[in-house]
N, C-alpha and C positions, 0 to 999 in steps of 0.2 A: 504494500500500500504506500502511496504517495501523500506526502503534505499538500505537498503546492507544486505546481508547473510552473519550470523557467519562463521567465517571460525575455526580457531583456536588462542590458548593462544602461544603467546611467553612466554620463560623463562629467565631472564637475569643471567647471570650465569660466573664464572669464564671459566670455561672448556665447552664446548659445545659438545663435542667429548664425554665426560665421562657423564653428563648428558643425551646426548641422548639416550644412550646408556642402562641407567638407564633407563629409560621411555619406553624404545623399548622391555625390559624384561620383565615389567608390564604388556603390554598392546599388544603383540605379533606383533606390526606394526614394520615394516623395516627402518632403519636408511639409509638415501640417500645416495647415491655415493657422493665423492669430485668433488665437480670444479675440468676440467681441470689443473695440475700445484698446486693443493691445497694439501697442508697435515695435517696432524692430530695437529702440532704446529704453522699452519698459518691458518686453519679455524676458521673465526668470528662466522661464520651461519650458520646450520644442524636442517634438521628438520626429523621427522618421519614420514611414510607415509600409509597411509593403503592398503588395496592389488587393489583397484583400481587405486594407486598413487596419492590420494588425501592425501596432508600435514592434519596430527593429532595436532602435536606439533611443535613448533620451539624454537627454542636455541641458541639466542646471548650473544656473547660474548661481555664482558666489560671489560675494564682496571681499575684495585683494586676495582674489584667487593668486597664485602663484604656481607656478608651473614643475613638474615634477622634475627631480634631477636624476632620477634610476638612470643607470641603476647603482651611480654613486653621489654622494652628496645626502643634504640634509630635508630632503623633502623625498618620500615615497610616491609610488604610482597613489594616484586622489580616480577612484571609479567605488559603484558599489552596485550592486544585482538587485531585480525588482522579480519576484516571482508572482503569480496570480491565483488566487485561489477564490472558492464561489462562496465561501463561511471563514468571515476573519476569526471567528470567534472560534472555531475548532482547529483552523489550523495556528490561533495563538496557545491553543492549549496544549497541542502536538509540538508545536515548536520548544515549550520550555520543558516539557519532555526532554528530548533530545539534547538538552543544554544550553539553548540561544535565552539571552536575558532580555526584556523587556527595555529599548532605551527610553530615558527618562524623556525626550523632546517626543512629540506625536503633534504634530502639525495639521494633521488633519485624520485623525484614527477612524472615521468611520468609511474612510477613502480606501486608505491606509495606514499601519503601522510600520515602525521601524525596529527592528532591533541589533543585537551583535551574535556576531558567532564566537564560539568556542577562545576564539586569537584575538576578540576582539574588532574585527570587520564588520560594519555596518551591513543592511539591506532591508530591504522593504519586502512585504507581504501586502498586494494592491487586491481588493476583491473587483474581481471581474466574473459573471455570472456567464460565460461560453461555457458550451458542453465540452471543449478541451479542459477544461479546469474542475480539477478537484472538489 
């Protein structure tokens, strides 16, 4: 039995708009429309989509982002995994089963939660109601 289905990587990123953008030429998938009222200098979030409109990639934005130096230097790879499940609520219970902790930030928990794994790596548990999901 499964928790949760991979969904995709976020990227944390200065620009998100010019990131996706990058990724969307790589990989032939379409870059989402704006939030209503959103423009290219007030988008946090953007993600890429594949031609069924299923998210490949996502791309938040952070303030004085800094860019990684791997794989030496003083800053690690900045990514973290979004998987999709259809009951946040069973797969939070399965999840601290297994060991992942509950992070204290939840931004929006009836969207999604966040927690950490095992090492400490962040990720997200997003409820999405497809019959590919749990």
């Amino acid at each position: 039995m499964t928790i949760a289905h991979y969904a995709y990587t976020a990227l944390d990123c200065a620009n998100p708009v010019e990131l996706a953008h990058f990724y969307s030429k790589i990989t032939g998938h379409k870059v989402e429309p704006f939030d209503e009222g959103e423009t290219a200098e007030t988008c946090e979030w953007l993600e890429i989509l594949d031609e069924k409109g299923f998210t490949k990639m996502g791309f938040q934005k952070i303030d004085n982002y800094q860019r990684p130096t791997w794989p030496t230097g003083g800053l690690p790879q900045q990514a973290h995994m979004d998987f999709h499940a259809k009951d946040l609520d069973v797969a939070e219970r399965d999840l601290l089963v297994i060991g992942a902790v509950k992070a204290e930030f939840q931004p929006k928990p009836n969207r999604f939660r966040i927690y950490l794994d095992p090492a400490g790596h962040p990720f997200c548990i997003v409820q999405n109601a497809h019959d590919s999901c749990n």
